[in-house]
C-alpha positions in Angstrom: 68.2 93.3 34.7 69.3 92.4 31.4 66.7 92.3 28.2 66.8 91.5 24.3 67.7 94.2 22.2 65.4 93.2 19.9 62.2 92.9 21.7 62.6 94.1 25.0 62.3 90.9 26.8 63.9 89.8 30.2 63.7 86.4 29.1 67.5 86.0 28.6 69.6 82.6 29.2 73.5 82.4 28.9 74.3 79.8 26.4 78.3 80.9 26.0 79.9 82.3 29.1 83.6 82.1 30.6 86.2 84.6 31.2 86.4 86.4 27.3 82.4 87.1 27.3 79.0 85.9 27.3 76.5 84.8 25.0 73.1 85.0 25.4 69.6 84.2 23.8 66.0 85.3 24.1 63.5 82.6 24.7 60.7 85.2 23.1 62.3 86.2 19.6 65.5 83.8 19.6 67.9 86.7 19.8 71.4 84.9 20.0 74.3 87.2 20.7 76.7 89.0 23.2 74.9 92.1 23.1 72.7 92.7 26.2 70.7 95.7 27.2 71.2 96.2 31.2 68.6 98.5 32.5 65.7 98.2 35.3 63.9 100.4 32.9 61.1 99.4 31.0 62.2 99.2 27.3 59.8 100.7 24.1 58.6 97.9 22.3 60.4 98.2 18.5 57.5 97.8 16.9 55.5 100.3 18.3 53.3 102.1 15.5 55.1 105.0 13.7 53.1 108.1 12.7 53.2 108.4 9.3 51.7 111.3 7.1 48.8 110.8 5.1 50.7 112.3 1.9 53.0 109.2 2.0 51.4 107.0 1.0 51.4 107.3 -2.6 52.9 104.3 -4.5 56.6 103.9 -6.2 55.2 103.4 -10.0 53.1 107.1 -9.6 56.3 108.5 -8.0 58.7 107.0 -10.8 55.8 107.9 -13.5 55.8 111.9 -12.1 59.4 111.9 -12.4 59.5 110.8 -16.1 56.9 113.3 -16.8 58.9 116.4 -15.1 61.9 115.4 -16.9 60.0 115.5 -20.5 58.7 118.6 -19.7 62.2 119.9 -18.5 63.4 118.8 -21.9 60.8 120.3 -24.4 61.1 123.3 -22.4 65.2 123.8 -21.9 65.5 124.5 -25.2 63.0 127.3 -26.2 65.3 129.3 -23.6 
């Protein structure tokens, strides 16, 4: 059974075929392309939830603003040693 890369789907149709390759797209995400997953294995679906860890979640401008405060305290310190 062939399915979408992308989404898992087996609802493939050949829109380019002939002796060099296929071509196929996905009616259910509008994959187009030559690459085909063959398997009579379910697939995951991609976007599944990913675990994530609660200390994450902290936003870029309190990240970048910690790192501008280590590296002024780096400098006033570096040169009392």
């Amino acid at each position: 059974m062939r399915r979408c890369p992308q989404c898992g789907s087996n609802d493939l149709f050949q829109t380019v075929g002939g002796y060099i390759g296929s071509e196929w797209r996905c009616k259910r995400c509008g994959y187009q392309g030559a690459f085909v997953v063959e398997s009579e294995e379910e697939m995951p679906h991609p976007e599944a939830p990913k675990t994530e860890s609660p200390g994450m979640n902290i936003p870029l401008w309190i990240r970048i603003l910690a790192i501008i405060f280590l590296l002024i305290i780096i400098l006033i310190a570096l040169p009392r040693w």
